[in-house]
Each structure stands twice: as C-alpha cells, then as structure tokens.
C-alpha positions as CSV (number, residue, x, y, z in Angstrom):
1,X,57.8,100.5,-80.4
2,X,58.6,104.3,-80.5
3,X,60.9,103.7,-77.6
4,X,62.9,101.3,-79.4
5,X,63.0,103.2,-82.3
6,X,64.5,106.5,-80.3
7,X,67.0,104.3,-78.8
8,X,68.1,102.4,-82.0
9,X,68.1,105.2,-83.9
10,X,71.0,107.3,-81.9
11,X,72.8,104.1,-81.9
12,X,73.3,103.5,-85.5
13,X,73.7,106.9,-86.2
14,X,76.6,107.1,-84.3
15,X,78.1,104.4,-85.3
16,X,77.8,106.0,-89.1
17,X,79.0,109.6,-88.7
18,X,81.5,108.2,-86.2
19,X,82.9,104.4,-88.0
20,X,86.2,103.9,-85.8
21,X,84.8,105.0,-82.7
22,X,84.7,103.4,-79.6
23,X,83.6,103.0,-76.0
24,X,87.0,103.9,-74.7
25,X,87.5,106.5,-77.0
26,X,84.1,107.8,-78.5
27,X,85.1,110.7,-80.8
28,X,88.8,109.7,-82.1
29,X,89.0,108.2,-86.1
30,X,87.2,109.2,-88.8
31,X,84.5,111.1,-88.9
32,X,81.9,111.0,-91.8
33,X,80.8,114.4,-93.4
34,X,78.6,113.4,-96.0
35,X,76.4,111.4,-93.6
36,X,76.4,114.1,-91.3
37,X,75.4,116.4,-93.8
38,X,72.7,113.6,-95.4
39,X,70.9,113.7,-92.1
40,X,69.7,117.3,-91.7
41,X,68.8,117.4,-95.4
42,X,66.5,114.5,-94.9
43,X,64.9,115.8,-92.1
44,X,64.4,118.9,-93.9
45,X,63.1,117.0,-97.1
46,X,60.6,114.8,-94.6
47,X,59.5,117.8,-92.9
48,X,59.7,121.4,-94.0
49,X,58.9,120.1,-98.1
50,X,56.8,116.9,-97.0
51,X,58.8,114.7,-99.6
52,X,57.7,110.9,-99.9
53,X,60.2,108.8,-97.0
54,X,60.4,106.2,-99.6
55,X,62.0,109.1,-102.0
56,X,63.9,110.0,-99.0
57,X,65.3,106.6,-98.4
58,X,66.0,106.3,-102.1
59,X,67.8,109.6,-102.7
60,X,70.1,109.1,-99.2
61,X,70.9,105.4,-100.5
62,X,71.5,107.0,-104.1
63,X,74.3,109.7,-102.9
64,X,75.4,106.9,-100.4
65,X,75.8,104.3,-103.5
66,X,78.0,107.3,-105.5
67,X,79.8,108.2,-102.7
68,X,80.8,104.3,-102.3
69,X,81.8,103.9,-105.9
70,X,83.5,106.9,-106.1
C-alpha cells in the first residue's frame, strides 16, 4: 500500500503544479504557483505544528475553492 501511495502521489502532483505538461514536453505550459507553494505549507502544518490532516485537507481545498472562484 505505501508503495502505491509513493508512486501515485508524484504522479498527481505533477500533473497539478504542471497542468499542460506532457510526455514529450514535460516542463513547457503553465506552471501553478499556488499549489506549489500549498504543498510545502502542508507539509510543514502536518509536521513541524502537528495540525489535524483533516484540517489540512480542509484549509488546502478552502484556498483551492477561492483561488477557483476568484
């Protein structure tokens, strides 16, 4: 289970902070700050200030929601 989890996880994340990319060219289009910038500071919430990961979840989806509607 871990090991799928470690391979799925790189996989999606990719295809977040980088939306347009693709196999022939991995790192042309758009690339997505504020998820790049989401992930670290839930790492560090999870980790360094031992925050709840269902707070977690719901503050990422929260500036994820604003940032869509905006």
């Amino acid at each position: 289970m871990v090991g799928v989890i470690l391979n799925l996880a790189p996989f999606f994340g990719w295809h977040v902070i980088f939306p347009r990319a693709t196999e022939a060219a991995p790192f042309c289009g758009g690339f997505e700050w504020l998820y790049a910038l989401i992930s670290p500071a839930a790492f560090i919430a999870l980790w360094k200030y031992k925050q709840d990961v269902m707070k977690v979840i719901a503050a990422c989806a929260t500036v994820g929601l604003v940032q869509a509607l905006l």
